[in-house]
N, CA and C atoms as an extended XYZ file, in Angstrom:
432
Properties=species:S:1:pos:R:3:atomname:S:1:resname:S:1:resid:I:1 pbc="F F F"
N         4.868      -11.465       59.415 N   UNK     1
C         5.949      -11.055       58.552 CA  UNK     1
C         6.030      -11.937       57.310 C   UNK     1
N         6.075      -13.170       57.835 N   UNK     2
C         5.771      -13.747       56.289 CA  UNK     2
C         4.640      -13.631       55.369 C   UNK     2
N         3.610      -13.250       55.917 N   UNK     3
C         2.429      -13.168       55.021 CA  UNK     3
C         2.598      -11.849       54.323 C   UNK     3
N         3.330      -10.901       55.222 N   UNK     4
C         3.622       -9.853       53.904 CA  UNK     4
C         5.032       -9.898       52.959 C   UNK     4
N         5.304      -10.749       53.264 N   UNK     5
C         6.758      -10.989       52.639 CA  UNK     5
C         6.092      -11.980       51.289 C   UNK     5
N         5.189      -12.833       51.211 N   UNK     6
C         4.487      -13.601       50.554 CA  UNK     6
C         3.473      -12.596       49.514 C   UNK     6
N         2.715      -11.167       49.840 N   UNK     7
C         2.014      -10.966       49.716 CA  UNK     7
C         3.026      -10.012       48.500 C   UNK     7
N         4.360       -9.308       49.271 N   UNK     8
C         5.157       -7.936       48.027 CA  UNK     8
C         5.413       -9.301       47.466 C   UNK     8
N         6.185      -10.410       47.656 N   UNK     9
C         6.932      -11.491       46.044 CA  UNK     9
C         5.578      -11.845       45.432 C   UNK     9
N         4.258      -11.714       45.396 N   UNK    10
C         3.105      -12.400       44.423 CA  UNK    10
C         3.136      -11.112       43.734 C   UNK    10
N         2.899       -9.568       44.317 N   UNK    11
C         2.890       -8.523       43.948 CA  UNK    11
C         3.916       -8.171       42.471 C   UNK    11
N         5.087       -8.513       43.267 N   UNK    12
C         6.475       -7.785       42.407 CA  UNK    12
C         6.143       -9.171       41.030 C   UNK    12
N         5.850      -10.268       41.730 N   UNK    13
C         6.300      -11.356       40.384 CA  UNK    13
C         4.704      -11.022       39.032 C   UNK    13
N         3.371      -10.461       39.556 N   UNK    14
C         2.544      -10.281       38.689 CA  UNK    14
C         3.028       -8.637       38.073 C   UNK    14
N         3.629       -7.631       38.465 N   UNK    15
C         4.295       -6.578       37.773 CA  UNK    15
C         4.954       -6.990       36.863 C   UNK    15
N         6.037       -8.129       37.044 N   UNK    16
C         6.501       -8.065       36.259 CA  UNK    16
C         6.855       -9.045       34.876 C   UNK    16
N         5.593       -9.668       35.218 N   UNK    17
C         5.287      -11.035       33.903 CA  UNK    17
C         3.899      -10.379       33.656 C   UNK    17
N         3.593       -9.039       33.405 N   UNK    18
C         2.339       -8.312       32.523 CA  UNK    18
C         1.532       -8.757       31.569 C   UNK    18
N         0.836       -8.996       31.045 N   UNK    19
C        -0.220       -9.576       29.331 CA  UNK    19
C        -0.077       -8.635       28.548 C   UNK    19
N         0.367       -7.720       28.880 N   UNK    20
C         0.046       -5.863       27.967 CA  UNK    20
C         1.585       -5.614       27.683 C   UNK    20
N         1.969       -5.260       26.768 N   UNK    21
C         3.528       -4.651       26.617 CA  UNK    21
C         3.175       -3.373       25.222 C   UNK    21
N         3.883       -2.511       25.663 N   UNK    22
C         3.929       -1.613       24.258 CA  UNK    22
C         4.768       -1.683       23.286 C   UNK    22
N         4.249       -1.782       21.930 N   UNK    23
C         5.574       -1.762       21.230 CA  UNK    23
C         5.396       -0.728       20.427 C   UNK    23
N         6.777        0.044       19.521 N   UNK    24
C         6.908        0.360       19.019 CA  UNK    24
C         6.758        0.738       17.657 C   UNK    24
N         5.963        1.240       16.839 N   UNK    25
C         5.542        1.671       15.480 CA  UNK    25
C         6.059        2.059       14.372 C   UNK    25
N         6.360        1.859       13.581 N   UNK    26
C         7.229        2.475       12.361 CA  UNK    26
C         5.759        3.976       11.921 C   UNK    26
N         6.972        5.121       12.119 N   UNK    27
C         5.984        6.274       11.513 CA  UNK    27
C         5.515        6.211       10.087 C   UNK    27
N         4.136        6.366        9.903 N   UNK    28
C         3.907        6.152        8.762 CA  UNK    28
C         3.275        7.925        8.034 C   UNK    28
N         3.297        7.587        6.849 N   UNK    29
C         2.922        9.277        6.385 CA  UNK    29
C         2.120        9.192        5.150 C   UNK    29
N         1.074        9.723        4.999 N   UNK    30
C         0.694        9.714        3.584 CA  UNK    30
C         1.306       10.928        2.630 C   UNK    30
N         1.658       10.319        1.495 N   UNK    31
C         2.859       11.362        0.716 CA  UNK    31
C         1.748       11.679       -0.856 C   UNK    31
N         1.141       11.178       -0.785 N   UNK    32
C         0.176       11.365       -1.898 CA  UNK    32
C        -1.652       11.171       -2.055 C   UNK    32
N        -2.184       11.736       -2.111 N   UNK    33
C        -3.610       11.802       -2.307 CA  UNK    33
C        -4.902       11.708       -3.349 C   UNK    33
N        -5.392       11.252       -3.408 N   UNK    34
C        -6.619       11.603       -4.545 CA  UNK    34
C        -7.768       11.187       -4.174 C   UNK    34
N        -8.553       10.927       -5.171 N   UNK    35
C        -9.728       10.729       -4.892 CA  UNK    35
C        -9.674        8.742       -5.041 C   UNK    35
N       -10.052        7.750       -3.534 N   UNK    36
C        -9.950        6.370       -3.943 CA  UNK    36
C        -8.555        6.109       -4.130 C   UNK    36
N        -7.412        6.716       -4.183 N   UNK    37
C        -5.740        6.370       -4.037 CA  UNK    37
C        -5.428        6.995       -3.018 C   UNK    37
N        -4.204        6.128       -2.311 N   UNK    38
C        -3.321        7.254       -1.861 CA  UNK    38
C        -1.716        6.459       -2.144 C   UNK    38
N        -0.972        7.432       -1.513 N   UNK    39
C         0.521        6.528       -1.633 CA  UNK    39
C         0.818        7.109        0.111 C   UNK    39
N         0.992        6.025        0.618 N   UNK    40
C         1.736        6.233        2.287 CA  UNK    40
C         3.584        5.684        2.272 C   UNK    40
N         4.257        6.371        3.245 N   UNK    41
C         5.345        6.309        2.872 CA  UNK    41
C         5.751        5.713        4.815 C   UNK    41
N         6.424        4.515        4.736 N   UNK    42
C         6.351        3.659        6.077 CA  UNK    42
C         8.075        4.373        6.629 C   UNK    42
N         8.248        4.867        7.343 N   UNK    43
C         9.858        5.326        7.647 CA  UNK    43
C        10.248        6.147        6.499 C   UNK    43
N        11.465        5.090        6.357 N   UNK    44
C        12.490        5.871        5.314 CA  UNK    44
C        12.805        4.754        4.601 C   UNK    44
N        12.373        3.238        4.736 N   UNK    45
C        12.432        2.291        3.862 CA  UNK    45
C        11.084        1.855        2.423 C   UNK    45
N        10.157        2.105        3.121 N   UNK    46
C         9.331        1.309        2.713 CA  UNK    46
C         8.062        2.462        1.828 C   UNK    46
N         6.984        1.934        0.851 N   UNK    47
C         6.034        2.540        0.423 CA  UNK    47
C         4.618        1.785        0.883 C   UNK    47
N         3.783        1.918        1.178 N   UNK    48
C         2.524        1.308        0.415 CA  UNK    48
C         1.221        2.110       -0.211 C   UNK    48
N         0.990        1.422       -1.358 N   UNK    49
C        -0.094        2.164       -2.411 CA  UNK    49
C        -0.962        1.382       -2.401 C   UNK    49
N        -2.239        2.373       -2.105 N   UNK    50
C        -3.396        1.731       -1.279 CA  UNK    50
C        -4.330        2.372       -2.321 C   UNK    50
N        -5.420        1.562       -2.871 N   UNK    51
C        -6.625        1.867       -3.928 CA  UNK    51
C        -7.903        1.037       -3.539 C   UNK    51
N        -9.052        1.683       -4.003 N   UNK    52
C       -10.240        1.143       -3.341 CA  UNK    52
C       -10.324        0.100       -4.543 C   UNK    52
N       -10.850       -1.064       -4.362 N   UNK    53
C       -11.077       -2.157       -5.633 CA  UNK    53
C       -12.571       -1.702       -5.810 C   UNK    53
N       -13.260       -1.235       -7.050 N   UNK    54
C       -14.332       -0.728       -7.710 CA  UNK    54
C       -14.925       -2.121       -7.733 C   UNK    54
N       -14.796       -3.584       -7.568 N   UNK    55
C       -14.956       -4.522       -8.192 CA  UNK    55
C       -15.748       -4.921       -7.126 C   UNK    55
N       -15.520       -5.027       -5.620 N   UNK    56
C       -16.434       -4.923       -4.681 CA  UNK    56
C       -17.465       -4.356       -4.221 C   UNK    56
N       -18.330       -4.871       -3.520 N   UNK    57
C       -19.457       -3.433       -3.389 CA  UNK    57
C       -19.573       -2.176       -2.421 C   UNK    57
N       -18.212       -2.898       -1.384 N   UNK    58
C       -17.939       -2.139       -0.248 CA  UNK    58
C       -16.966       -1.504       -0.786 C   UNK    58
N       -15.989       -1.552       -1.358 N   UNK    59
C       -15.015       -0.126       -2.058 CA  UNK    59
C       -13.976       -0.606       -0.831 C   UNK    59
N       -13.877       -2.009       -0.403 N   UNK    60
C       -12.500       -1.849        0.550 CA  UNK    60
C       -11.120       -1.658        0.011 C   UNK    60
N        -9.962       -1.042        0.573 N   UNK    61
C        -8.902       -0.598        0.213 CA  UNK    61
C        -7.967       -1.861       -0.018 C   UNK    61
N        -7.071       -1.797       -1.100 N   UNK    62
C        -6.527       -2.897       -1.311 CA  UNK    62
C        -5.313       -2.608       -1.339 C   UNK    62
N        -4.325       -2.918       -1.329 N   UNK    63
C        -2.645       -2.304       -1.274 CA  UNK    63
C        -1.699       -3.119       -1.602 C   UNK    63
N        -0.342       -2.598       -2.576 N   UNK    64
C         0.348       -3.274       -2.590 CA  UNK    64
C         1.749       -2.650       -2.003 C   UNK    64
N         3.122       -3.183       -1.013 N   UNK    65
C         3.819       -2.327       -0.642 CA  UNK    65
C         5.182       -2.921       -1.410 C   UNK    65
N         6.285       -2.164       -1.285 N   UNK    66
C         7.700       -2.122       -1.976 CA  UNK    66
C         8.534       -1.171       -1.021 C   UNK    66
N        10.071       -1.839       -1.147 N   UNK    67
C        11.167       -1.454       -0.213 CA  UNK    67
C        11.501       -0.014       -1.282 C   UNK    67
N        11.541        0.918       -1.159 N   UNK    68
C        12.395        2.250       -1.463 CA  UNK    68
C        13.507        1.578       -1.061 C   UNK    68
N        14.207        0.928       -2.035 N   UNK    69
C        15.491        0.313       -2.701 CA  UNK    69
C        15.758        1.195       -3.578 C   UNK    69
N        17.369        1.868       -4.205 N   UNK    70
C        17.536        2.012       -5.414 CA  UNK    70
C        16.600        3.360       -5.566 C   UNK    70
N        15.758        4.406       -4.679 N   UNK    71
C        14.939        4.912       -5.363 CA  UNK    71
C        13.031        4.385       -6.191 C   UNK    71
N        13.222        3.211       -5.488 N   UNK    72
C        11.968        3.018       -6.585 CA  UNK    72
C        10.797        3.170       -6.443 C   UNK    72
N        10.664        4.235       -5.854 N   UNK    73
C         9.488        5.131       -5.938 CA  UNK    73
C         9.449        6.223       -7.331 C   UNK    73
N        10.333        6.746       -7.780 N   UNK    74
C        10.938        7.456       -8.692 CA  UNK    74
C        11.038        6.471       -9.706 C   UNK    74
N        11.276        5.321       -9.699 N   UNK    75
C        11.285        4.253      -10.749 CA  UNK    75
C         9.727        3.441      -11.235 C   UNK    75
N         8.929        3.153      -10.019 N   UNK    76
C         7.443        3.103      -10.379 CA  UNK    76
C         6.851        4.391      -10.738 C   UNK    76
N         7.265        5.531      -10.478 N   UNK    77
C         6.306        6.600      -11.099 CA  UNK    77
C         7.221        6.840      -12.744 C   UNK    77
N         8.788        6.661      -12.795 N   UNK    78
C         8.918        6.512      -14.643 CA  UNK    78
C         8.155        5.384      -15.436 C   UNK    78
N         8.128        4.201      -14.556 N   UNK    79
C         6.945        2.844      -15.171 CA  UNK    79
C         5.623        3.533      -15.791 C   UNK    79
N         4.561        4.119      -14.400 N   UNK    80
C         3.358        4.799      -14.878 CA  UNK    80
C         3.418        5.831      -15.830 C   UNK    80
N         4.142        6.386      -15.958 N   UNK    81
C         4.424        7.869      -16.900 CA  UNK    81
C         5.069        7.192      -18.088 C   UNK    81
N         6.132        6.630      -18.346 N   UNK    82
C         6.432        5.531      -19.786 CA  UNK    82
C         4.770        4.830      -20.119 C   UNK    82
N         3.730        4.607      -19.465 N   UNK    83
C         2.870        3.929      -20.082 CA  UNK    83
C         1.640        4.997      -20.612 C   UNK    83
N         1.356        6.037      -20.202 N   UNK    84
C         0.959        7.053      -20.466 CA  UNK    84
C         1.351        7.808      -22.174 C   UNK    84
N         2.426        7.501      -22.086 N   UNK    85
C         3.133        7.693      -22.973 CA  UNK    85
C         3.009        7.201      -24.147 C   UNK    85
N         3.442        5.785      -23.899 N   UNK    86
C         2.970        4.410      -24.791 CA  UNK    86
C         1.829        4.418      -25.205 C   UNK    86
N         1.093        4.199      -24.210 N   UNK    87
C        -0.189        3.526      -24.304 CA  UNK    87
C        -0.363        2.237      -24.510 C   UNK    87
N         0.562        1.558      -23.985 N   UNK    88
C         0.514        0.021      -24.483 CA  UNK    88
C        -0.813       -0.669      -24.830 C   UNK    88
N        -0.928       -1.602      -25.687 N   UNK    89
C        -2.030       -2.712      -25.796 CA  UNK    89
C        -2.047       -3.545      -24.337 C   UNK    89
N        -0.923       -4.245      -24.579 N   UNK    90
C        -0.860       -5.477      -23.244 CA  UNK    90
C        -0.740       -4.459      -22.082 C   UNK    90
N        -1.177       -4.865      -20.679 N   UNK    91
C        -0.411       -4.008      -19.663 CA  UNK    91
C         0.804       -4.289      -18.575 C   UNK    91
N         1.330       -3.623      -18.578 N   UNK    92
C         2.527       -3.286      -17.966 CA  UNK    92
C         2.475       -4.208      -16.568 C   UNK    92
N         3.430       -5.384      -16.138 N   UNK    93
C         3.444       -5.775      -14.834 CA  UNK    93
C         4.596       -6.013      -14.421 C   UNK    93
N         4.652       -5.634      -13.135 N   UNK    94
C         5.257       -4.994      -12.191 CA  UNK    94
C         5.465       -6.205      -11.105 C   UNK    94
N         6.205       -6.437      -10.066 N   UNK    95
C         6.463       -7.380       -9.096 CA  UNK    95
C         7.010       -6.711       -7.669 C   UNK    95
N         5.923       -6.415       -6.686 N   UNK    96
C         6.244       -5.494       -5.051 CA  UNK    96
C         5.926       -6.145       -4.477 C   UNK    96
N         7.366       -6.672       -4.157 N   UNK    97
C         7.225       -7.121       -2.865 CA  UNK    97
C         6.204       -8.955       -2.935 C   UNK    97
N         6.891       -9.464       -3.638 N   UNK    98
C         5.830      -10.496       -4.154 CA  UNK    98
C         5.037      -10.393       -4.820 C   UNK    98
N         4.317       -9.560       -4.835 N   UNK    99
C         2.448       -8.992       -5.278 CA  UNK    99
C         2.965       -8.737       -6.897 C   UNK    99
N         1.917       -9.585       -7.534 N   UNK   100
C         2.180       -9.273       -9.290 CA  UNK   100
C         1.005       -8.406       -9.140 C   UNK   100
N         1.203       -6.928       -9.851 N   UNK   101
C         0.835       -6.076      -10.305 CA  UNK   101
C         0.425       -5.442      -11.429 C   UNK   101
N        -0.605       -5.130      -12.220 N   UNK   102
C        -0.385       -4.910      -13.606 CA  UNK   102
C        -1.396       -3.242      -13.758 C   UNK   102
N        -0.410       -2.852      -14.506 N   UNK   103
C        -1.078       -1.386      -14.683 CA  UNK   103
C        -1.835       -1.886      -16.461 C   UNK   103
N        -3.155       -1.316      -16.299 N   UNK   104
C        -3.824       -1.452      -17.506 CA  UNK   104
C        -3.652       -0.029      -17.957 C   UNK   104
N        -3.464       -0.013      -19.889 N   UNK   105
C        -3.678        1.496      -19.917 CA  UNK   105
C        -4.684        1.510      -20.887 C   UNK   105
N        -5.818        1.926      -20.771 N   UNK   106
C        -6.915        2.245      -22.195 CA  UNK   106
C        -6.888        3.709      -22.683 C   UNK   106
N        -7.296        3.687      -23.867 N   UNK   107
C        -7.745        4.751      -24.410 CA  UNK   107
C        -9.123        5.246      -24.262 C   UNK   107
N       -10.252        6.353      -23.863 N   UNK   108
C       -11.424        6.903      -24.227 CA  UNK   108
C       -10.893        8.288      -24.342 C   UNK   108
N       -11.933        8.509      -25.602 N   UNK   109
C       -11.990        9.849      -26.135 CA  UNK   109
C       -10.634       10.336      -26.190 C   UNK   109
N        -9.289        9.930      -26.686 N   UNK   110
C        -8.449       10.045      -27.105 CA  UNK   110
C        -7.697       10.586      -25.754 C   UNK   110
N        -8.058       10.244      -24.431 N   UNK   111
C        -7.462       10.426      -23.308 CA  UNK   111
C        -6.822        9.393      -22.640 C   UNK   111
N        -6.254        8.828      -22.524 N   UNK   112
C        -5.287        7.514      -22.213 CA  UNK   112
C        -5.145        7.380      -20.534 C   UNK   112
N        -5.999        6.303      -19.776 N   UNK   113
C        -6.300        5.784      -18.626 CA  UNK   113
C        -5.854        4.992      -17.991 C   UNK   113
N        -5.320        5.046      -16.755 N   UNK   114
C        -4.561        3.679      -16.063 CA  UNK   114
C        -5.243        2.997      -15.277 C   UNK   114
N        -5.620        2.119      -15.089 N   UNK   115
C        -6.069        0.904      -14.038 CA  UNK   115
C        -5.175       -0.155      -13.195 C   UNK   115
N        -5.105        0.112      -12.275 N   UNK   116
C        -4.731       -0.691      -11.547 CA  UNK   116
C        -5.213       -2.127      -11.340 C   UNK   116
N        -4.388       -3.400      -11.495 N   UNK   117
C        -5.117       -4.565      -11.263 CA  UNK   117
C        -4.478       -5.519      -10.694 C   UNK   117
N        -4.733       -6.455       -9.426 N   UNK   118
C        -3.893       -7.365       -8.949 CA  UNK   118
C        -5.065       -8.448       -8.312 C   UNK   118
N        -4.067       -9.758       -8.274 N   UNK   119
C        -5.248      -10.730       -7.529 CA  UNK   119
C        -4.575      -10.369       -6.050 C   UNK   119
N        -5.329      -10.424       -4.943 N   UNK   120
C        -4.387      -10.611       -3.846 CA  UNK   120
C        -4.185      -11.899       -3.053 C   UNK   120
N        -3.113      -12.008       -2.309 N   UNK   121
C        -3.597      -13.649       -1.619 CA  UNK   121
C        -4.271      -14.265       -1.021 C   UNK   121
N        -4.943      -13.369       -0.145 N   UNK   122
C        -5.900      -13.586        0.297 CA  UNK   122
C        -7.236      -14.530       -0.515 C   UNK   122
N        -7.477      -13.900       -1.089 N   UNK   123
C        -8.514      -14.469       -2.203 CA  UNK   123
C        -7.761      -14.687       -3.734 C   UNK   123
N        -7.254      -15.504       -4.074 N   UNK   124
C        -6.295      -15.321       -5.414 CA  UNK   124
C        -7.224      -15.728       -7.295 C   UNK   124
N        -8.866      -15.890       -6.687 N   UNK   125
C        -9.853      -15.734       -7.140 CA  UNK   125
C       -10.267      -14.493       -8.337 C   UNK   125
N        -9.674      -13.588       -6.728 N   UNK   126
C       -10.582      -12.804       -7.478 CA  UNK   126
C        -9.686      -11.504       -7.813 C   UNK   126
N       -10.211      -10.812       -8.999 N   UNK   127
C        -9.016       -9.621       -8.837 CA  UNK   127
C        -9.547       -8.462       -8.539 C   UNK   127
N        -8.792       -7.603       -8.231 N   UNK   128
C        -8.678       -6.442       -7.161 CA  UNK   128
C        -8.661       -5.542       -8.659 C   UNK   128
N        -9.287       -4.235       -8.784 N   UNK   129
C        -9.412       -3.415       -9.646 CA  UNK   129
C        -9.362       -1.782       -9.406 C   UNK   129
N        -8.728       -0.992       -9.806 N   UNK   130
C        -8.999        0.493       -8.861 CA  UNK   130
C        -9.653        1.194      -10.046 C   UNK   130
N        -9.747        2.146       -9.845 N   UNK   131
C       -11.043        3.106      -10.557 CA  UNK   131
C        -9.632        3.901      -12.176 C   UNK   131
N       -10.517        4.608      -12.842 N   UNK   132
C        -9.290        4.985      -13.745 CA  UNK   132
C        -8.830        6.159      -13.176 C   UNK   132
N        -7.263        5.831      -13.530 N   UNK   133
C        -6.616        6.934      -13.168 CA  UNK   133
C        -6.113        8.352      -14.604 C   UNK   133
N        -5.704        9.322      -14.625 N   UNK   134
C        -5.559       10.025      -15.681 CA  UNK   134
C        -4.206       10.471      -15.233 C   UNK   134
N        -3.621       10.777      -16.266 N   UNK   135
C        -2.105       11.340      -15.979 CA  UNK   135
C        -2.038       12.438      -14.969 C   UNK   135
N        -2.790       13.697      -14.969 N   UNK   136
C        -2.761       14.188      -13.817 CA  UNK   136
C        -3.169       13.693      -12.589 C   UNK   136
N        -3.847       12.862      -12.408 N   UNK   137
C        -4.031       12.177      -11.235 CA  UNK   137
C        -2.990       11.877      -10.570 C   UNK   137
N        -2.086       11.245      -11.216 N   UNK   138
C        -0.993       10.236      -11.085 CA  UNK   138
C         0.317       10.901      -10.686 C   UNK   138
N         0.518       12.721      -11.104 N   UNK   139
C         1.213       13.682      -10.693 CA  UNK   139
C         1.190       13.919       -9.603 C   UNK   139
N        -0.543       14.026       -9.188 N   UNK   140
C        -0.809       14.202       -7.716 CA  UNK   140
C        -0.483       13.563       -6.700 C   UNK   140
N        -0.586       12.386       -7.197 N   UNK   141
C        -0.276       11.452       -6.831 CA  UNK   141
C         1.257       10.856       -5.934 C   UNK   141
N         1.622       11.796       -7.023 N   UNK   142
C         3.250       11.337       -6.627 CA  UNK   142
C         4.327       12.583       -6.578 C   UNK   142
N         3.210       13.874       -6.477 N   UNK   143
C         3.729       15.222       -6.184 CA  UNK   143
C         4.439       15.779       -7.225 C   UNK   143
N         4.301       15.548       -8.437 N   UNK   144
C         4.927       16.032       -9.516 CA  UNK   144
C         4.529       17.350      -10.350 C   UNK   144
């Protein structure tokens, strides 16, 4: 009797001090698409905008994320679309979530281009670059 009384308390006490536990996930969604971008949308708080850096040779995805505070998803896509607009010389930077951000805008062939550019922390070396974007892209982008 004691050896099985010894044998269910080793039983019940390894059930229930496990190595494995499940946790829980914030649903994530991609809300925008293109070719090398996307925009994913984390719950109902959060964004992250994810671009391949052209600057590498592997094309890994680089991302920067921001709280949907205030709307500002609707407020970074008036940023990109005011620069389109502009066309600024200098480019436009931005601050998500820590991450300094800078949208480049050039001109070719009288078509006006956005680039994405950030160092990340990881490597603060080197900077992260995405491919050009065009104003319709950037609609698509953000479902407009």
């Amino acid at each position: 009797m004691k050896k099985l009384l010894f044998v269910a308390a080793l039983m019940l006490s390894a059930v229930s001090y496990s190595q494995i536990e499940f946790i829980e996930t914030t649903k994530t969604e991609v809300t925008g698409k293109i070719e090398y971008v996307y925009l994913e949308k984390i719950g109902n708080e959060a964004y992250n905008f994810y671009y391949k850096n052209i600057n590498d040779p592997i094309h890994e995805y680089v991302h920067f994320s921001f709280k949907n505070l205030d709307n500002d998803i609707e407020k970074l896509y008036q940023i990109i679309a005011k620069g389109f607009e502009e066309s600024p010389r200098d480019p436009y930077k931005i601050k998500a979530n820590g991450e300094v951000v800078w949208l480049k805008y050039t001109k070719e062939e009288g078509v006006t281009l956005l680039q994405i550019q950030q160092y990340v922390s990881r490597d603060p070396d080197v900077m992260t670059v995405s491919k050009l974007l065009t104003f319709n892209d950037v609609n698509k982008l953000f479902n407009k």
